[in-house]
C-alpha positions as a Markdown table, in Angstrom:
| # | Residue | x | y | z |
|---|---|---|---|---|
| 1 | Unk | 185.2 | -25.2 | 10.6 |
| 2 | Unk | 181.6 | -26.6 | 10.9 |
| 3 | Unk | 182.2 | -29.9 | 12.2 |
| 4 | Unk | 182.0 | -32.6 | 9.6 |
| 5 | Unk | 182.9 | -30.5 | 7.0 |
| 6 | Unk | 186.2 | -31.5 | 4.9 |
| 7 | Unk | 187.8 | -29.5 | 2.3 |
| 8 | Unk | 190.0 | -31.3 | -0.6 |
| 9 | Unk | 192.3 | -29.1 | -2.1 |
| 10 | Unk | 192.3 | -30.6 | -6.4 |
| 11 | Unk | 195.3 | -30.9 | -7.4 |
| 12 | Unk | 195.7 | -29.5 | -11.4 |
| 13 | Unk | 197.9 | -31.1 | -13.3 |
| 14 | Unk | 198.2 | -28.5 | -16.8 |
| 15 | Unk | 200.3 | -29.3 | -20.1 |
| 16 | Unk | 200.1 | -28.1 | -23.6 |
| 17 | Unk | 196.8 | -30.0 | -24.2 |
| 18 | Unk | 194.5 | -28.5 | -21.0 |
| 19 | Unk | 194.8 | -30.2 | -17.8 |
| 20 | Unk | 193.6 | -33.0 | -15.5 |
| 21 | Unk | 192.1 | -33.5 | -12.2 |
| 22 | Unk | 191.3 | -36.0 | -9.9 |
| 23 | Unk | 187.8 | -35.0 | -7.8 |
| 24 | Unk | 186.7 | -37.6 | -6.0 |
| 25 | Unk | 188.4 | -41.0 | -5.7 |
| 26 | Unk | 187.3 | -43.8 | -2.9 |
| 27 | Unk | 190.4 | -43.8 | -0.9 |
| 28 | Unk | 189.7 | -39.8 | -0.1 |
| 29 | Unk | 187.2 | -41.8 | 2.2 |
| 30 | Unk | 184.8 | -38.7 | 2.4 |
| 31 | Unk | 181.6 | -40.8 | 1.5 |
| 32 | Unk | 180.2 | -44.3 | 3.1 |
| 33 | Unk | 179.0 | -45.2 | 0.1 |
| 34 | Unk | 178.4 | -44.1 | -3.5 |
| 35 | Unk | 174.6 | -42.8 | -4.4 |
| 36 | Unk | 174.7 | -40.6 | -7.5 |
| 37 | Unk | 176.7 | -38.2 | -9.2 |
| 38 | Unk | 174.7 | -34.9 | -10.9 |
| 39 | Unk | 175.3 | -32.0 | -12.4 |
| 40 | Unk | 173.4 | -28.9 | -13.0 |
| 41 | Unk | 174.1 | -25.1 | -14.6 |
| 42 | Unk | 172.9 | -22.1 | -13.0 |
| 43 | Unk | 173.4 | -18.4 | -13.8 |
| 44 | Unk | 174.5 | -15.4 | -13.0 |
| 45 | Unk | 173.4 | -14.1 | -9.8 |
| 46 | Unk | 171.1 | -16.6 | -9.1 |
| 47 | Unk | 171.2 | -18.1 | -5.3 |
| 48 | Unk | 169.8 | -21.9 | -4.3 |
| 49 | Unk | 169.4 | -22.0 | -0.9 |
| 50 | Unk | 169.0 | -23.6 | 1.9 |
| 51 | Unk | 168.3 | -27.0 | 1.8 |
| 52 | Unk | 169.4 | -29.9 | 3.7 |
| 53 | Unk | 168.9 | -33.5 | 4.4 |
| 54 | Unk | 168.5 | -35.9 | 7.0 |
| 55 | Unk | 170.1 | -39.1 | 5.7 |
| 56 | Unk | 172.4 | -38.0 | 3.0 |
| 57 | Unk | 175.9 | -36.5 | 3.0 |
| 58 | Unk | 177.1 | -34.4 | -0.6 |
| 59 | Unk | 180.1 | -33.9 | -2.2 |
| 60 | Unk | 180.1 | -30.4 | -4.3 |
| 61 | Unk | 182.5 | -29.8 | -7.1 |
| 62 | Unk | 182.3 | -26.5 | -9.1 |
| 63 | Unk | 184.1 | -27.0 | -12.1 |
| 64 | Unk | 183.3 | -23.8 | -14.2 |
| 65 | Unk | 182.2 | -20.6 | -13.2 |
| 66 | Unk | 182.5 | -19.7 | -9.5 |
| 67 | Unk | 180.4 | -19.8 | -6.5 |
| 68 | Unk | 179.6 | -18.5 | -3.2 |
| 69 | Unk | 178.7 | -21.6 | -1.1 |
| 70 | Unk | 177.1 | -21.2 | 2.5 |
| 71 | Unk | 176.6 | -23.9 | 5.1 |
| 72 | Unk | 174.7 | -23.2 | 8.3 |
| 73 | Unk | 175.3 | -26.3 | 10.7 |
| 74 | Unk | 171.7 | -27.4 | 12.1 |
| 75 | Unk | 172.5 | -30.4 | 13.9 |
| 76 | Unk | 172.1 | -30.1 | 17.9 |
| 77 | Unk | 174.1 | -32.1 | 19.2 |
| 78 | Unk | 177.2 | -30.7 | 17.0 |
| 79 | Unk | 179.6 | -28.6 | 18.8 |
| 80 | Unk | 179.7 | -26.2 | 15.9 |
| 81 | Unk | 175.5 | -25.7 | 16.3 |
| 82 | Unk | 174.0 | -23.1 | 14.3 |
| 83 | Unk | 177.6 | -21.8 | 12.6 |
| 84 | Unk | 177.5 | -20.5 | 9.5 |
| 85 | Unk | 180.4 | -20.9 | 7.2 |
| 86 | Unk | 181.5 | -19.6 | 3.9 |
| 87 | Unk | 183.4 | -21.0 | 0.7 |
| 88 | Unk | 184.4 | -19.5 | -2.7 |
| 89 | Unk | 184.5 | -22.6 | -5.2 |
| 90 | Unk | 185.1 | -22.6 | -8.9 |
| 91 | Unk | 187.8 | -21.6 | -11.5 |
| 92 | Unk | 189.4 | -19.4 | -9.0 |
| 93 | Unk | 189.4 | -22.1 | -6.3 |
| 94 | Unk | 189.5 | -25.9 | -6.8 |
| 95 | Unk | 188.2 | -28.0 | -4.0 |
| 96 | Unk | 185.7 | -30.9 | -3.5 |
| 97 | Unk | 183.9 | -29.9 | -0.6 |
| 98 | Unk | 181.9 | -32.5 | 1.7 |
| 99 | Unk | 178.6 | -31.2 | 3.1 |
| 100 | Unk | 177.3 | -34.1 | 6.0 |
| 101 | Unk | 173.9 | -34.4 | 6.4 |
| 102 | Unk | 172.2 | -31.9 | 9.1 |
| 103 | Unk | 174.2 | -29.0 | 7.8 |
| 104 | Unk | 172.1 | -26.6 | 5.6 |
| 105 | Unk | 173.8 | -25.3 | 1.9 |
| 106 | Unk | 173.4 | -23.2 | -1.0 |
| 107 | Unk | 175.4 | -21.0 | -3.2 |
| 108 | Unk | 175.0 | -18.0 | -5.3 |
| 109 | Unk | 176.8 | -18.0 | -8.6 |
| 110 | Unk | 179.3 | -15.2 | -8.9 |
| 111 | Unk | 180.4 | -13.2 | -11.9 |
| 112 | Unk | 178.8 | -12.8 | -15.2 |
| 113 | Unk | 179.2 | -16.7 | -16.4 |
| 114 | Unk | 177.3 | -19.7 | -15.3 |
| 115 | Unk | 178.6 | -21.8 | -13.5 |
| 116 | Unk | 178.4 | -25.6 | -13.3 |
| 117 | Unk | 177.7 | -27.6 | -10.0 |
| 118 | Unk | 179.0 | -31.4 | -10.2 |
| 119 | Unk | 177.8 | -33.3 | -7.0 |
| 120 | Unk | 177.8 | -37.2 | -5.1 |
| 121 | Unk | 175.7 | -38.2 | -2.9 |
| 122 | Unk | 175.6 | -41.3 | -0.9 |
| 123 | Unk | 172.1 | -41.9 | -1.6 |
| 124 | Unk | 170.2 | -42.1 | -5.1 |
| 125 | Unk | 167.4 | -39.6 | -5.1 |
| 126 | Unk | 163.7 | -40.4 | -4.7 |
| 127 | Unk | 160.9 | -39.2 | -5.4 |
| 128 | Unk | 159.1 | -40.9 | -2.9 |
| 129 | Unk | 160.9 | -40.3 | -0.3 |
| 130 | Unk | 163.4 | -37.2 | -1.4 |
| 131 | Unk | 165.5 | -36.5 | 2.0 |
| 132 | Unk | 165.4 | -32.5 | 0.9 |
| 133 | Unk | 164.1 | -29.9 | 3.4 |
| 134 | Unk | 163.8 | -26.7 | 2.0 |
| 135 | Unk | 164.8 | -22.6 | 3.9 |
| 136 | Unk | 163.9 | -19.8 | 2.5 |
| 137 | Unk | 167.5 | -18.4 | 1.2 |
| 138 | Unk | 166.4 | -15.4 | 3.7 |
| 139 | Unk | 165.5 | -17.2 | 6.3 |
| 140 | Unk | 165.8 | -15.0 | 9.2 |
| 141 | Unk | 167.4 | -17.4 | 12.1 |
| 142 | Unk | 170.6 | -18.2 | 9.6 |
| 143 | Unk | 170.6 | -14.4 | 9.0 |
| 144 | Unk | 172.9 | -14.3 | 5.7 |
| 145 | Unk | 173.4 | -11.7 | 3.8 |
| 146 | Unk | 173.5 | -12.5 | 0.1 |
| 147 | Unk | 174.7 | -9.2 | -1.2 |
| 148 | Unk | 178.6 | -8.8 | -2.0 |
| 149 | Unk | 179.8 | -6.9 | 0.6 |
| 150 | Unk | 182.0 | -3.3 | -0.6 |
| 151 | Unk | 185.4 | -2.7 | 2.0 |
């Protein structure tokens, strides 16, 4: 695993009615601090990627729809430099995934459905000062392929 990087398994608790689920709670002691929480919708096939930021870590929740999510460790002084890693998150997989700052991510939205991104950060946004670097989702040094693989 790129290091930094923790996984929560969500644990689903169904009935008659639906379920529930707990995402995020502040003894799962993934963030320093509490900065926002967001949520955007994306469609089908589309791909956001990469970005990254210096001074804030993210928490990434799909849940509805489902998601390829890539992360591409830039930091130089990590032992897992310039690793690329891979996560399926959505309906068909439940987890909370933290993304520390330094590591790049983006995600392409899998299937014929949107799907729906919740996120925390541990920083508000700002416009003046938006800690958001922008990769082409191409970009030729992180080198990943985008197109679902046929084995």
């Amino acid at each position: 695993m790129i290091e930094g990087v923790k996984v929560k398994k969500l644990l689903m608790h169904p009935d008659d009615r639906g379920y529930f689920m707990e995402v995020l709670r502040d003894d799962d002691f993934l963030l320093e601090r509490f900065g926002q929480l967001s949520v955007s919708l994306s469609y089908p096939g589309v791909i956001k990627a990469f970005h990254y930021h210096k001074h804030q870590d993210d928490i990434w929740f799909f849940p509805s729809g489902n998601a390829q999510v890539v992360l591409y460790d830039m930091r130089t002084d990590s032992p897992t430099y310039k690793r690329t890693e891979v996560y399926y998150m959505g309906e068909h997989n439940f987890i909370s995934l933290f993304i520390p700052r330094g590591v790049a991510h983006g995600y392409r939205i899998l299937g014929n459905e949107p799907a729906v991104i919740a996120y925390v950060t541990n920083r508000s946004y700002n416009p003046d000062d938006p800690d958001e670097y922008r990769i082409p989702y191409n970009d030729q040094e992180i080198g990943f392929n985008w197109n679902t693989v046929f084995k």
